[in-house]
C-alpha positions as CSV (number, residue, x, y, z in Angstrom):
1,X,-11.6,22.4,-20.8
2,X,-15.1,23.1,-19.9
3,X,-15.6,19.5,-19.3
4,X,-14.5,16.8,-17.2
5,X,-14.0,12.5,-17.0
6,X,-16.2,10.7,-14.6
7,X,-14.8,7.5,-14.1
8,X,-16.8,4.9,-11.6
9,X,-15.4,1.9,-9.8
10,X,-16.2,-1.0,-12.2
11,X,-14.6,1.6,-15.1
12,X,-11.5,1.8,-13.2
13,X,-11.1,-1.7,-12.7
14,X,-12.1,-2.4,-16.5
15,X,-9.3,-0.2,-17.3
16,X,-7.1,-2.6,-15.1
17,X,-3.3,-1.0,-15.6
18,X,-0.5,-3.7,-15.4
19,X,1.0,-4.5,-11.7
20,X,4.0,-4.3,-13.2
21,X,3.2,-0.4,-14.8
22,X,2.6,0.5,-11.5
23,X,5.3,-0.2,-9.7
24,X,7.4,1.3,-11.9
25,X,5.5,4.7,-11.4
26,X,5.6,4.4,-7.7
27,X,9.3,3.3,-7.7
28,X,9.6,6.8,-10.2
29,X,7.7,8.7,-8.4
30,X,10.1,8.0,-5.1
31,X,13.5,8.9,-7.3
32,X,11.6,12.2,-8.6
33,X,10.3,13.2,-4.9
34,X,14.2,12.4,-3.7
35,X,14.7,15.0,-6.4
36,X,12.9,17.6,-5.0
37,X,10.3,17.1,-7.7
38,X,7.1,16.6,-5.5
39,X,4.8,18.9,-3.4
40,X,3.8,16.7,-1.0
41,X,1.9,18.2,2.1
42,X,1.0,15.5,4.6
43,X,-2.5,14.2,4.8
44,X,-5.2,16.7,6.6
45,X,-7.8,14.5,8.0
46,X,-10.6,14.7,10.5
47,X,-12.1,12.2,12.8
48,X,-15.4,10.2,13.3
49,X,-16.1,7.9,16.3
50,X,-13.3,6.2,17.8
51,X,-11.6,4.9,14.8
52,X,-13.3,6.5,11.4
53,X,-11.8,9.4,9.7
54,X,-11.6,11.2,6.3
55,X,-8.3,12.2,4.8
56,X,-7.5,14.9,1.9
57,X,-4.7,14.2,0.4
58,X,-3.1,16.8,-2.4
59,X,-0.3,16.2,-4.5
60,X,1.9,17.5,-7.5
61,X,4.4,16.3,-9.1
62,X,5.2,19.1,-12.2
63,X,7.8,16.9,-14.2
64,X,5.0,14.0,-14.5
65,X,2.1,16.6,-15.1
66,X,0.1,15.4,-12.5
67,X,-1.6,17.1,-9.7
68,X,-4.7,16.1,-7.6
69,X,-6.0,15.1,-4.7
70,X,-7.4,12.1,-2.9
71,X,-10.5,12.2,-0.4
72,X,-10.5,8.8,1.4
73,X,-12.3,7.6,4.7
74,X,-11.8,4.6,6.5
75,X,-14.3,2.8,8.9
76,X,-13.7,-0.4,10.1
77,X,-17.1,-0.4,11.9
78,X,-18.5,-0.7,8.5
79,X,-17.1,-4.5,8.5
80,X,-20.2,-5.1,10.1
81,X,-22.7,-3.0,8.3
82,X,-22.1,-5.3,4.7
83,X,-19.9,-1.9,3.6
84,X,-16.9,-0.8,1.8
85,X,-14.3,-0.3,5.3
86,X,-12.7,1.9,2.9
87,X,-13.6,4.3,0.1
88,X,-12.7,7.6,-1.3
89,X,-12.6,9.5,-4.8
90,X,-9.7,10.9,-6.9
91,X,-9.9,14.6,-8.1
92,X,-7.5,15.1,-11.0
93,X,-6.7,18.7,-12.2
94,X,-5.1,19.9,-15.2
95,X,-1.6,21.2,-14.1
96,X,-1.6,24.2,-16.6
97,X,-5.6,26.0,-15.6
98,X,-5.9,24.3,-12.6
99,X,-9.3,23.2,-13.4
100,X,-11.2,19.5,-12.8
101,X,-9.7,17.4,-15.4
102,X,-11.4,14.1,-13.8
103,X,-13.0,12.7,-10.6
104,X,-12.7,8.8,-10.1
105,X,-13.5,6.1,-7.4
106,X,-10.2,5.9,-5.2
107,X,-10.8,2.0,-4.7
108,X,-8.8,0.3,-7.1
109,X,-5.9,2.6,-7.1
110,X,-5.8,2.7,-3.4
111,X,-5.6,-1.0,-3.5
112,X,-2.6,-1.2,-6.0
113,X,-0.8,1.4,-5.4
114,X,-0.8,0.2,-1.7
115,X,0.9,-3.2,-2.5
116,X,3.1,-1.5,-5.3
117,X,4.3,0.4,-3.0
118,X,4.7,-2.6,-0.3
119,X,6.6,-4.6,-3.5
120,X,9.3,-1.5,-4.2
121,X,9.9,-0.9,-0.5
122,X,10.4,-5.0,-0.7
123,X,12.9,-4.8,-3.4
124,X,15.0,-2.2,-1.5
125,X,14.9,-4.0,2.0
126,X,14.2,-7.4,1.8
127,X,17.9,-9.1,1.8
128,X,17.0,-12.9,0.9
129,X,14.8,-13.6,-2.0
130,X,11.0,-13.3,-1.1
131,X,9.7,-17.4,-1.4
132,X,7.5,-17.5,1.3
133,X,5.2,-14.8,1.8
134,X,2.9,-14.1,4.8
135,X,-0.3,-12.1,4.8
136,X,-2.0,-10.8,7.9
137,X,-5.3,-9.9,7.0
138,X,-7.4,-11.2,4.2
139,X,-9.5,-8.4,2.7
140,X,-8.6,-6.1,-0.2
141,X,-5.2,-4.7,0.4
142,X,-4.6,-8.9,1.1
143,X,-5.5,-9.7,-2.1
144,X,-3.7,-7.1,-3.7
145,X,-0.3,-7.6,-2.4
146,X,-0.7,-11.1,-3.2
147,X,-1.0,-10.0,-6.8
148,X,1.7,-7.6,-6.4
149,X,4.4,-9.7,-5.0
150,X,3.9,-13.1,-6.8
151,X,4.7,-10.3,-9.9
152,X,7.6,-9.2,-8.6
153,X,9.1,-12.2,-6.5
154,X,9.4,-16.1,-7.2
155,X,7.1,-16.4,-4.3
156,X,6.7,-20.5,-3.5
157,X,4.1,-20.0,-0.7
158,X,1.8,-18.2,0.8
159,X,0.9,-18.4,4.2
160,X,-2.2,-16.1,5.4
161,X,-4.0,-15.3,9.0
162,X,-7.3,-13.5,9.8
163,X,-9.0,-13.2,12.9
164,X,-12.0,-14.4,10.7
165,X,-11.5,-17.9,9.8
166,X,-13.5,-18.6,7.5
167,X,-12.0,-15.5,5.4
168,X,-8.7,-16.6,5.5
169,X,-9.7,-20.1,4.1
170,X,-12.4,-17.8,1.7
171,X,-8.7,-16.1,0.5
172,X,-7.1,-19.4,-0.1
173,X,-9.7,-20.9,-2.1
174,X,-10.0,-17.7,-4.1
175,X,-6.1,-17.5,-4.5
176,X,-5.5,-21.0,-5.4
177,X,-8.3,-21.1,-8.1
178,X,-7.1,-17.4,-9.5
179,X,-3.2,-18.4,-9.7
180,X,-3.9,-22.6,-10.7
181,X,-1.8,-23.1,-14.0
182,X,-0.4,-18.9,-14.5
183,X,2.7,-19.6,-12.5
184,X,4.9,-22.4,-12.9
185,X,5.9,-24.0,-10.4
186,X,2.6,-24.1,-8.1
187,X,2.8,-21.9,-5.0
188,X,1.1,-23.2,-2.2
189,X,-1.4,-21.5,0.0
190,X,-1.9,-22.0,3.8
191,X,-4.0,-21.1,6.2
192,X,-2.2,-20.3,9.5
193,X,-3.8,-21.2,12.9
194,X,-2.3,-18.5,14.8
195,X,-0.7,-15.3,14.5
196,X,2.5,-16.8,15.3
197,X,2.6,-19.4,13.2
198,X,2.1,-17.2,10.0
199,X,4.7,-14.8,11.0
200,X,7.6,-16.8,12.2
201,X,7.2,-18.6,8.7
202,X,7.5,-15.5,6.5
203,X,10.8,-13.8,4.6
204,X,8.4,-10.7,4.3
205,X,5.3,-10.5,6.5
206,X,2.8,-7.9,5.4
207,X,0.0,-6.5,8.2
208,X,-3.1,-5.7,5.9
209,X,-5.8,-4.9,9.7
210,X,-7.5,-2.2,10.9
211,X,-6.1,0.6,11.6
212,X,-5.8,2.2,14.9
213,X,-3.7,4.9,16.9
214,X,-3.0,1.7,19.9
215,X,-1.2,-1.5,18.9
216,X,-2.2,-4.4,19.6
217,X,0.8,-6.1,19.6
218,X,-0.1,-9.0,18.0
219,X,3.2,-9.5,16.4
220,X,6.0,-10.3,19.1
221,X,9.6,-10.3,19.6
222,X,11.2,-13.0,18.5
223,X,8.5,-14.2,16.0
224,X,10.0,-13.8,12.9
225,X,12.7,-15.4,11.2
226,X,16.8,-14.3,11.1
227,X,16.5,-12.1,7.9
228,X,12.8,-11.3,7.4
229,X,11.0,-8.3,6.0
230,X,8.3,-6.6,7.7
231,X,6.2,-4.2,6.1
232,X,3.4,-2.5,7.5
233,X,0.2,-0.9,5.9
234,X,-2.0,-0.8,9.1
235,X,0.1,2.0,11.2
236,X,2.3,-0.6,12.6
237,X,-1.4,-1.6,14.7
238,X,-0.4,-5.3,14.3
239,X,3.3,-5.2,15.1
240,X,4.8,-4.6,19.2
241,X,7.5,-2.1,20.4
242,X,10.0,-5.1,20.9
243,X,9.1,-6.5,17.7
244,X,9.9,-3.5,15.5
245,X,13.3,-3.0,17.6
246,X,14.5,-6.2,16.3
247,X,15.1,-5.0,12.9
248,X,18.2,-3.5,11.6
249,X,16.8,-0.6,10.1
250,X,13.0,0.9,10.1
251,X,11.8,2.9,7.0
252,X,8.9,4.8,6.2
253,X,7.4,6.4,3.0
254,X,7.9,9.5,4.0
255,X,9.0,11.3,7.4
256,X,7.3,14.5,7.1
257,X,3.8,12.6,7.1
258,X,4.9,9.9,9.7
259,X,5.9,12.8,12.3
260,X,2.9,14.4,11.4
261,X,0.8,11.5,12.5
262,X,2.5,10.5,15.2
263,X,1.6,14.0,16.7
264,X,-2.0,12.7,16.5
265,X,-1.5,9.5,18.2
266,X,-0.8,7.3,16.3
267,X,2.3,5.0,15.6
268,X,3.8,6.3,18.5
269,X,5.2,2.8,19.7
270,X,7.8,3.2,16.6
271,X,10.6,4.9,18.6
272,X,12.8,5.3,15.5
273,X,13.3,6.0,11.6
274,X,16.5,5.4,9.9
275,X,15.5,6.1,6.3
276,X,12.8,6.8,4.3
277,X,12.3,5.5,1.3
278,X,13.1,7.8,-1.0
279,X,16.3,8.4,0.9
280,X,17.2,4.7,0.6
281,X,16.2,4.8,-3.5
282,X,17.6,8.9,-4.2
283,X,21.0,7.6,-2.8
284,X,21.5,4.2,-3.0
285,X,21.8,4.1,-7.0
286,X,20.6,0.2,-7.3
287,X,21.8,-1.6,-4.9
288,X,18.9,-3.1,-3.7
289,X,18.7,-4.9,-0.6
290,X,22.0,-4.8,0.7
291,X,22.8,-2.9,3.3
292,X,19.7,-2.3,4.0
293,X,18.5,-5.8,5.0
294,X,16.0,-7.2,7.7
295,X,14.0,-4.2,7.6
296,X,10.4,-2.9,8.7
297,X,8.5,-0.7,6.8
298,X,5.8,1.2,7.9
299,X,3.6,2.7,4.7
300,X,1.3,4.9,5.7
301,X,0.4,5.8,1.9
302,X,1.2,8.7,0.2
303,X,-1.4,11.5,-2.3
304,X,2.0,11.2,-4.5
305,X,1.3,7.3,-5.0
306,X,-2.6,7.8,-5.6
307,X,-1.8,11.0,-8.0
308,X,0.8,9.0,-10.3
309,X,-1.4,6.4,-10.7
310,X,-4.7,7.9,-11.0
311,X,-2.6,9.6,-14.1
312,X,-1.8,6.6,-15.4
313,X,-5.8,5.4,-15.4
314,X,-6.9,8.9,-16.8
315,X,-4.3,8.3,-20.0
316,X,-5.5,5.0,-20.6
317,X,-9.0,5.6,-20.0
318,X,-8.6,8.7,-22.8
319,X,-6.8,6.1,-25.3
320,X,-9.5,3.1,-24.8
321,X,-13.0,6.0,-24.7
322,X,-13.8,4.7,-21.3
323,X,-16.2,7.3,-18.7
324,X,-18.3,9.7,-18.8
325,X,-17.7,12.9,-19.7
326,X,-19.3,15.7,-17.5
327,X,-20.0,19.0,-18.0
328,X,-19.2,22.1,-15.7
């Protein structure tokens, strides 16, 4: 190979795998890391002011014939400077030399692979089915598990917050004009006026914010509903001590990484883990959301998540001619 594919943002998203493709290599990748089937370091990261860092994050799994690595930074200060709060690339290699097989934009996967990942931990803890749905935060990662789980569950309505008004309404406009007439019957969206009110409404209430080694405890004890789901993808910044305790059982994507960041400061207000999800998948056959009801997830995000997609974008890419190829 003495060359290799440059794929930019707007190629990615042209590409556009299926939701649904997705989750099935995430769910996949879970069963082959329970396995023993993926070399999955946690993420080495540095930081940059008081909440900005950069994160490499390698990953191979040999059976799928994928190995890379994602470099990723998130700012939130950049919120105010009109800029990405997030961005990275995706260095793919070829598992046989070793050598650059393709570098791509880490937006889109990041995005979908985030709520994929949010929808299969869902499926395995969620115990009732999933009709009302509750978003806090209305930026990317809001949008794309809104995607992600009216795919996957006969969501009925959609109930969002942001500390941003007029970005919660700008989601619900957005959302209701995107999904109008594609799924039958019509889910309705509404804008919460607190915190409270969105959560306590929810069977699974996702926290799409900022990310930040102290919680805020915006989410309290007794907010949420007998039975409800609560999934994380912001450290657990959103959710208090008390509120987390409630829960029957409290799962993360992968311990290893969770310990490893709670070393650094952050999540340290989650005082346990029962399982981790590919414990709960590897041994559990599928029997999905049983015994494993009314439980919290906290995804930090995984290199094996970004590597098994990025894979899937690189093979489709190949089929369809799209990117540009680069020599060494």
């Amino acid at each position: 190979m003495n060359r290799w594919l440059h794929l930019s943002a707007d190629q990615v998203a042209q590409i556009d795998v299926p939701i649904s493709e997705i989750r099935t290599a995430i769910e996949g990748m879970f069963r082959e890391k329970a396995a023993g089937g993926v070399d999955l370091p946690p993420k080495l990261g540095v930081s940059l002011g008081e909440e900005g860092f950069l994160h490499a994050m390698p990953c191979s799994i040999p059976r799928v014939g994928a190995v890379g690595m994602k470099w990723i930074g998130s700012f939130p200060e950049n919120a105010t400077r009109g800029m990405p709060q997030v961005s990275g690339v995706i260095v793919l290699n070829d598992p046989e030399s070793g050598l650059p097989a393709a570098v791509l934009d880490a937006g889109w996967v990041t995005a979908k692979r985030t709520a994929a990942a949010s929808v299969v931990a869902a499926q395995w803890i969620a115990h009732r089915p999933v009709h009302t749905l509750t978003i806090l935060g209305c930026g990317t990662q809001g949008r794309s598990h809104l995607e992600a789980f009216i795919s996957a569950f006969p969501v009925q309505q959609v109930i969002v917050y942001d500390i941003l008004e007029e970005a919660a309404r700008a989601f619900v406009e957005e959302a209701a004009l995107c999904y109008s007439g594609r799924v039958d019957p019509a889910i309705s969206f509404v804008v919460a006026r607190s915190p409270e009110e969105a959560a306590c409404a929810g069977d699974v209430v996702i926290t799409a914010g900022s990310i930040a080694k102290k919680s805020d405890g915006t989410i309290r004890s007794g907010w949420l509903r007998q039975g409800a789901c609560g999934i994380s993808i912001d450290f657990a910044s959103t959710w208090s001590a008390e509120a987390i305790s409630e829960f029957k059982m409290v799962v993360v994507d992968d311990r290893q990484q969770f310990r490893a960041y709670q070393q650094m400061g952050y999540c340290t207000h989650v005082s346990r883990v029962d399982a981790s999800m590919e414990e709960i998948i590897g041994s559990a056959g599928d029997e999905r959301g049983r015994e494993q009801s009314e439980g919290f997830a906290c995804m930090l995000g995984l290199a094996s998540e970004d590597v098994v997609v990025a894979d899937l974008v690189l093979q489709r890419a190949r089929a369809l001619g799209v990117g540009t190829w680069i020599d060494r």
